[in-house]
C-alpha positions as CSV (number, residue, x, y, z in Angstrom):
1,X,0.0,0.0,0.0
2,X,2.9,2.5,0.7
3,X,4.4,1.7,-2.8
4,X,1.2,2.8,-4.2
5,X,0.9,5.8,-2.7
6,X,4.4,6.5,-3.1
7,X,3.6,6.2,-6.4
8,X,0.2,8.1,-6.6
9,X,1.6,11.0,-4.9
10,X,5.1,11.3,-7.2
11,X,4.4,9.3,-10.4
12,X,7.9,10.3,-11.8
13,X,9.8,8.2,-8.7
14,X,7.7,5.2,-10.2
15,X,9.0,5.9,-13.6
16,X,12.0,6.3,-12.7
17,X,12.2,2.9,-10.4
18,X,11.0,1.2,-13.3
19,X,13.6,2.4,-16.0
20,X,16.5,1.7,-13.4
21,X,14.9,-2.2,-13.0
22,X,14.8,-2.4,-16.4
23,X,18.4,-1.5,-16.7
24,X,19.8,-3.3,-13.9
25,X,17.6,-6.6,-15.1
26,X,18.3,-5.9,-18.9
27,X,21.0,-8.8,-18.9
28,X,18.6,-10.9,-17.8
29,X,15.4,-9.9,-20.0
30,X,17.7,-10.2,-22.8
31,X,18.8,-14.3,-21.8
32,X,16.5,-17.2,-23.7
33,X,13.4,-18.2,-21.4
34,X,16.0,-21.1,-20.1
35,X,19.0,-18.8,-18.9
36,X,16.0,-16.3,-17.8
37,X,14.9,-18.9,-15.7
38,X,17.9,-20.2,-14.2
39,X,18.9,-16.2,-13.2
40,X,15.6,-15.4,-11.6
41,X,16.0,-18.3,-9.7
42,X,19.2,-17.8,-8.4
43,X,18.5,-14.1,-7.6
44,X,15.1,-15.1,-5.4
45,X,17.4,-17.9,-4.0
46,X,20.0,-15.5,-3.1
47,X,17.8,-13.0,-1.8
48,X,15.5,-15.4,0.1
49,X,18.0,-17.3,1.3
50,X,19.9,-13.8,3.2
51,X,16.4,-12.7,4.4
52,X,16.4,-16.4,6.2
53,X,20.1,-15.8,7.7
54,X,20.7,-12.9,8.0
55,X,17.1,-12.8,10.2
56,X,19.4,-14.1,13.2
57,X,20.7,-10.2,13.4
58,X,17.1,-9.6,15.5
59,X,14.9,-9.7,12.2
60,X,16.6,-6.3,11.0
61,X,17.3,-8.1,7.5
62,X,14.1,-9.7,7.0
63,X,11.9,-6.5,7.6
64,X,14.2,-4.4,5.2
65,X,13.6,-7.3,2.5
66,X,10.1,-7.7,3.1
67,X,9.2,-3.7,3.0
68,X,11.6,-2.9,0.4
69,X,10.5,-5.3,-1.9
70,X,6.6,-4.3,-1.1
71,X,7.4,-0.8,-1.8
72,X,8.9,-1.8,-5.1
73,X,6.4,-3.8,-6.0
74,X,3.3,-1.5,-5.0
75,X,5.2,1.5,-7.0
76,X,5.7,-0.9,-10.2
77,X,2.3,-2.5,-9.7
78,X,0.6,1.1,-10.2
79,X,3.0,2.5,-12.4
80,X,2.4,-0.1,-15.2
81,X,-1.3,0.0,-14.2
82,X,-1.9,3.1,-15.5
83,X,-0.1,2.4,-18.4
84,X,-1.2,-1.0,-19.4
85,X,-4.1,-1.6,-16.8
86,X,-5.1,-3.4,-13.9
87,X,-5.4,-6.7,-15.7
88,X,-2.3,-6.9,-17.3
89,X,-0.3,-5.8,-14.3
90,X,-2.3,-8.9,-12.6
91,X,-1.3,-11.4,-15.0
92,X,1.9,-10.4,-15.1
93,X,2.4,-11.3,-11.7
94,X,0.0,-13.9,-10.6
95,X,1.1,-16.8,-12.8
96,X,4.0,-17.3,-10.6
97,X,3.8,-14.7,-7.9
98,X,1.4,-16.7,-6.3
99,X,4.2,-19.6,-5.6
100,X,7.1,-16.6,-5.3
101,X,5.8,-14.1,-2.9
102,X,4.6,-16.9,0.1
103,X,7.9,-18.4,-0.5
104,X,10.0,-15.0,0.1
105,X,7.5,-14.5,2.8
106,X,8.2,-17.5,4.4
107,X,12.2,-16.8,4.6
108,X,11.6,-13.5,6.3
109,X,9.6,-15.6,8.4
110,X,12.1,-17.8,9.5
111,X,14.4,-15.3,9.5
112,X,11.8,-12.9,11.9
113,X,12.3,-16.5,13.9
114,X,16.2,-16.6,14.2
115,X,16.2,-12.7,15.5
116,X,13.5,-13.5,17.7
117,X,15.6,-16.5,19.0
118,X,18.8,-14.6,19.0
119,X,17.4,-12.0,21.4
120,X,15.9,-14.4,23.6
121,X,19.5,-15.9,23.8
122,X,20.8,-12.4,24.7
123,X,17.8,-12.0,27.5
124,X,19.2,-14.5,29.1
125,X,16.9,-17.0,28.1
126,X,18.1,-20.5,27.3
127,X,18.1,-21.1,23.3
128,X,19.3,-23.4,20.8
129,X,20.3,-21.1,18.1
130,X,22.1,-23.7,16.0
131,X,18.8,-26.1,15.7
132,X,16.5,-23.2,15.2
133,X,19.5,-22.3,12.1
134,X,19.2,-25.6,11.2
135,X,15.6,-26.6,11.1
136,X,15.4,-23.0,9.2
137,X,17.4,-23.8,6.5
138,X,16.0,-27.4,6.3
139,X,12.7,-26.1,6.0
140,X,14.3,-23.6,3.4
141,X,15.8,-26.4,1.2
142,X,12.9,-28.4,1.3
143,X,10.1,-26.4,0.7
144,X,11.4,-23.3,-0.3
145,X,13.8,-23.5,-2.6
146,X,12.0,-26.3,-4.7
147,X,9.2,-23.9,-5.0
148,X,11.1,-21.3,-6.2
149,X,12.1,-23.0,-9.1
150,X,8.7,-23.7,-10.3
151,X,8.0,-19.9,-9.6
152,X,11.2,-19.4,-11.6
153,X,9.4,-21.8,-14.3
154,X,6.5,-20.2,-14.7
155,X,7.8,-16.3,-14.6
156,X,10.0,-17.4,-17.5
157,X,7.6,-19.3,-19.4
158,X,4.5,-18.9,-18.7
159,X,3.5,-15.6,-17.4
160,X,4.9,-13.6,-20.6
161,X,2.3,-16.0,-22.5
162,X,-0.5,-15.0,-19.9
163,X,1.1,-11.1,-19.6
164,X,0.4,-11.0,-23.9
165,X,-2.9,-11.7,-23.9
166,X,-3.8,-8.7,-21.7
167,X,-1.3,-6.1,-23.1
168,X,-2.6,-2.8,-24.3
169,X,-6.0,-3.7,-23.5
């Protein structure tokens, strides 16, 4: 909601925001649906996976992840709605968004869940910081990063197919 309001109240900041992600992700929007799929991946890997660790700094981490990437999103997702409308903005992002976003969610979760153990352990309270890092990360490679992929999957392959269909309508 902030994003969008950001982005209501100075539309140039979303303009702007979207012409430097479309330079800093032009490398990748360039690649084959294959390579496309492979970078995304690794970026929300990469990105999810330092939400998850880095959480066990109190949750500091986690929070910046998770509001700077709804700010992002909410400027982006009314930027391109006024230009291309509210239903191509939504297809362009629930195809895979639906797997992706929970999944991110669910890092800065656990990683929400390391801070809040690590400042227990420094309370005074008695923790087990290595298998709450560990169960984390289990959880992470199990679920997580599996899911990602598909999300990966379908942003590359799928959603531009679903994103066509509802472009300059």
């Amino acid at each position: 909601m902030i994003g969008v309001l950001v982005s209501e109240l100075n539309p140039a900041s979303s303009g702007y925001l979207l012409e430097m992600m479309r330079e800093a992700f032009s490398r990748i929007t360039s690649l084959d649906p294959f390579g496309r799929m492979i970078e995304i991946f690794k970026n929300n890997v990469r990105n999810s996976l330092l939400a998850l660790v880095l959480g066990a700094g109190l949750g500091i981490i986690p929070f910046i992840v998770a509001a700077a990437n709804g700010l992002v999103l909410g400027m982006l997702t009314d930027f391109v709605s006024r230009q291309q409308g509210a239903l191509f903005v939504l297809a362009a992002i629930i195809p895979h968004g639906i797997i992706e976003v929970p999944m991110v969610l669910i890092s800065v979760g656990i990683g929400f869940r390391l801070g809040h153990v690590v400042y227990m352990l420094l309370s005074g309270a008695r923790t087990d910081i290595k298998q709450e890092m560990i169960q984390g990360v289990w959880f992470y490679v199990r679920w997580v990063v599996p899911l990602l992929f598909v999300a990966a999957f379908i942003e590359s392959y799928v959603t531009p197919l679903i994103a066509m269909r509802f472009a300059g309508l």
